[in-house]
C-alpha positions as CSV (number, residue, x, y, z in Angstrom):
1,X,-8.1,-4.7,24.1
2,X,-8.1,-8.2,25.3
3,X,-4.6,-10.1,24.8
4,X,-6.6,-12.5,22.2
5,X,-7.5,-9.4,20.3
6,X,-4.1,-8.4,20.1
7,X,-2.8,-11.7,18.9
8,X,-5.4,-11.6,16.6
9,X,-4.4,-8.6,15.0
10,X,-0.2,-9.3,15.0
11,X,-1.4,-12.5,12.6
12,X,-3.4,-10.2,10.4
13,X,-0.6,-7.7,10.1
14,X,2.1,-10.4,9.7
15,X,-0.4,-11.9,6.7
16,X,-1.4,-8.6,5.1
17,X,2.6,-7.8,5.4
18,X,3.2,-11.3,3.4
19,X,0.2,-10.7,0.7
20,X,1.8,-7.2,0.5
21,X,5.3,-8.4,-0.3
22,X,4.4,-11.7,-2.6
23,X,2.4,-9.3,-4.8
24,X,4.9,-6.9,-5.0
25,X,7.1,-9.3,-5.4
26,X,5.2,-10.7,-9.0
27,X,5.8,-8.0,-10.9
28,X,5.9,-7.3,-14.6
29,X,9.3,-5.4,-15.3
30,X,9.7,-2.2,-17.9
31,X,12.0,0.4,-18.1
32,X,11.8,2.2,-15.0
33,X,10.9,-0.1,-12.1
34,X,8.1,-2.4,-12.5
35,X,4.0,-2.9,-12.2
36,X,2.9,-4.9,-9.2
37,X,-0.3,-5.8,-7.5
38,X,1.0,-4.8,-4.1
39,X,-0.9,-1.8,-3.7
40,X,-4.1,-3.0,-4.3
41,X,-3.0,-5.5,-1.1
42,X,-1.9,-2.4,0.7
43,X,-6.1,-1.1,0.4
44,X,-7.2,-4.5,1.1
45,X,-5.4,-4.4,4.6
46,X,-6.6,-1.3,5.6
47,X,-10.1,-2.5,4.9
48,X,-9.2,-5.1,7.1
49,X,-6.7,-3.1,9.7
50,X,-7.5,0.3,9.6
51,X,-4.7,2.5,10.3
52,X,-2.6,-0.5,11.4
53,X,-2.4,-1.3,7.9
54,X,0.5,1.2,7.8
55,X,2.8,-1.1,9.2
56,X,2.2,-4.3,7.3
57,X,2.5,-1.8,4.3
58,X,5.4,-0.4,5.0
59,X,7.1,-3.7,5.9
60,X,5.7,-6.0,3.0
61,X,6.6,-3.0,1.0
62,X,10.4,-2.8,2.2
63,X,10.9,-6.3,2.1
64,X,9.8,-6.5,-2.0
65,X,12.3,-3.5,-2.5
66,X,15.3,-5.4,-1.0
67,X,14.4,-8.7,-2.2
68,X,14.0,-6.7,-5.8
69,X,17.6,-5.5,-5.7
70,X,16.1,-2.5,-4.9
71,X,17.6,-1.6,-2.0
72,X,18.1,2.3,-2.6
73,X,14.4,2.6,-2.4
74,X,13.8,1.0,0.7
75,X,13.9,4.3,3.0
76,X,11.7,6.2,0.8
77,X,9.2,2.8,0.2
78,X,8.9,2.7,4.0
79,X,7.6,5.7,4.6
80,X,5.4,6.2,1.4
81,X,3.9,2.9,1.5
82,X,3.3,3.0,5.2
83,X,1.6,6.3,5.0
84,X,-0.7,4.8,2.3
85,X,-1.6,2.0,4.4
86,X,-2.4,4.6,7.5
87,X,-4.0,7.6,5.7
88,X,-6.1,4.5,3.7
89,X,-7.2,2.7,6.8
90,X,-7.8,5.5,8.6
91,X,-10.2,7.6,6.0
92,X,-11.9,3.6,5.2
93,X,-12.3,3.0,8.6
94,X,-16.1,3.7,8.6
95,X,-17.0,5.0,5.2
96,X,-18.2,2.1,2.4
97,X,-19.2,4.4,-0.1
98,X,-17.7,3.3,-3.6
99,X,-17.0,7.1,-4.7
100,X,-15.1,7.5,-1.1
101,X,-13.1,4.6,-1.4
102,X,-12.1,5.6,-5.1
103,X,-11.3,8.8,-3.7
104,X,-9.1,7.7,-1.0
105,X,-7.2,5.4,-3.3
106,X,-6.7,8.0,-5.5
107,X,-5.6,10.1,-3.0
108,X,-3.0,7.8,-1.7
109,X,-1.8,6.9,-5.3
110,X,-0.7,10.3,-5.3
111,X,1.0,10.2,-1.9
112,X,3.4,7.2,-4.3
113,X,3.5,9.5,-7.3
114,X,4.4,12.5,-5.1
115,X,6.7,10.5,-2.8
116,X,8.8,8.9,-5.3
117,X,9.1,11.9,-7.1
118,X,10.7,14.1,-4.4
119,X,12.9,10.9,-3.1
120,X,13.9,10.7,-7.0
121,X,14.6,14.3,-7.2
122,X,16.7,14.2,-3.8
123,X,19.0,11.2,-5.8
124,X,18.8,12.1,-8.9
125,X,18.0,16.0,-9.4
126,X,14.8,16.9,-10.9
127,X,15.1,16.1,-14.3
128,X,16.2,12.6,-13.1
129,X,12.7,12.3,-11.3
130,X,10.6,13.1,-14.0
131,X,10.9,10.3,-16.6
132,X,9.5,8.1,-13.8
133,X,6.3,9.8,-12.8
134,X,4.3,8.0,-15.5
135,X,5.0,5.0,-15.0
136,X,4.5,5.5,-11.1
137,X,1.0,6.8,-12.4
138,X,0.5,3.9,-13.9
139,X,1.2,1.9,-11.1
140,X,-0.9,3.7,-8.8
141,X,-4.2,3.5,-11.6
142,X,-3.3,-0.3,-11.2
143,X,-3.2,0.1,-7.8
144,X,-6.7,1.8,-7.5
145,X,-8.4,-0.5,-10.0
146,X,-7.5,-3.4,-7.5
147,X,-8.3,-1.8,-4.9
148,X,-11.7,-0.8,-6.1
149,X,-12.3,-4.5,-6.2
150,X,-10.9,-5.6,-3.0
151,X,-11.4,-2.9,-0.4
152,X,-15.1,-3.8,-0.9
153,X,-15.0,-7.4,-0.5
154,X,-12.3,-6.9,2.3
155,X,-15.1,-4.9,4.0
156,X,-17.1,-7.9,3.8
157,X,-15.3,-10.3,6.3
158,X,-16.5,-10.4,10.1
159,X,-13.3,-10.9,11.5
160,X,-11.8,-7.2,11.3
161,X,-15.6,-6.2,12.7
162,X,-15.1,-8.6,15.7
163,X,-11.8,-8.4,16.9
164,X,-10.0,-5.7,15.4
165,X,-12.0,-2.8,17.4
């Protein structure tokens, strides 16, 4: 890859990273945590990235938890929103079928159900975890409604096609 291309791609993830963490960032609080458009962001970089994606996710991602106050997460937000950026980019890489993409975002919506839910459990004991899986399902529809718009359109712009390979 040349050294342009590389530049290239250290903006995109340090932008995507940004878009991750301001739209994480407006959020909509309720009981237990909040709703957010990050994740939808988190699919529109990997449209753009591919696997890369995994790293602006996981740092946009971390970022929003400790500027939330929610600092405890930050570990287990790393790691879960890093491996939906990854396993996203990677399985979006080449497919643009709708049905796929919806598939994939569903699937990585339940990589952040499933990996809040056994963090939760580690902290506060099962029955601590389960109150917050529907809300965390609920975030994750949100998540794949947005993303249903955006990986699309994402898709769309020549500049992960030209440089990004």
């Amino acid at each position: 890859m040349k050294a342009g291309n590389r530049t290239i791609r250290l903006v995109l993830l340090a932008l995507t990273a940004s878009l991750i963490l301001l739209t994480t960032l407006l959020y909509i609080p309720m009981g237990i945590g909040y709703y957010h458009l990050g994740d939808g962001f988190i699919f529109a970089a990997a449209a753009l990235l591919g696997p890369y994606a995994g790293i602006s996710a996981a740092i946009g991602s971390i970022l929003a938890d400790i500027f939330s106050g929610y600092l405890i997460y930050a570990p287990a937000t790393a790691v879960i929103k890093g491996c939906m950026g990854f396993v996203s980019g990677w399985m979006l890489k080449k497919n643009h079928k709708f049905m796929t993409i919806v598939l994939v975002l569903l699937l990585c919506e339940a990589i952040m159900v499933g990996g809040y839910f056994i963090y939760e459990s580690c902290l506060y004991g099962i029955a601590g975890a389960v109150p917050s899986l529907i809300p965390n399902a609920l975030q994750g529809l949100a998540g794949i409604v947005l993303g249903a718009i955006m990986v699309p359109l994402t898709k769309k712009i020549p500049l992960g096609n030209k440089y990004l390979k």
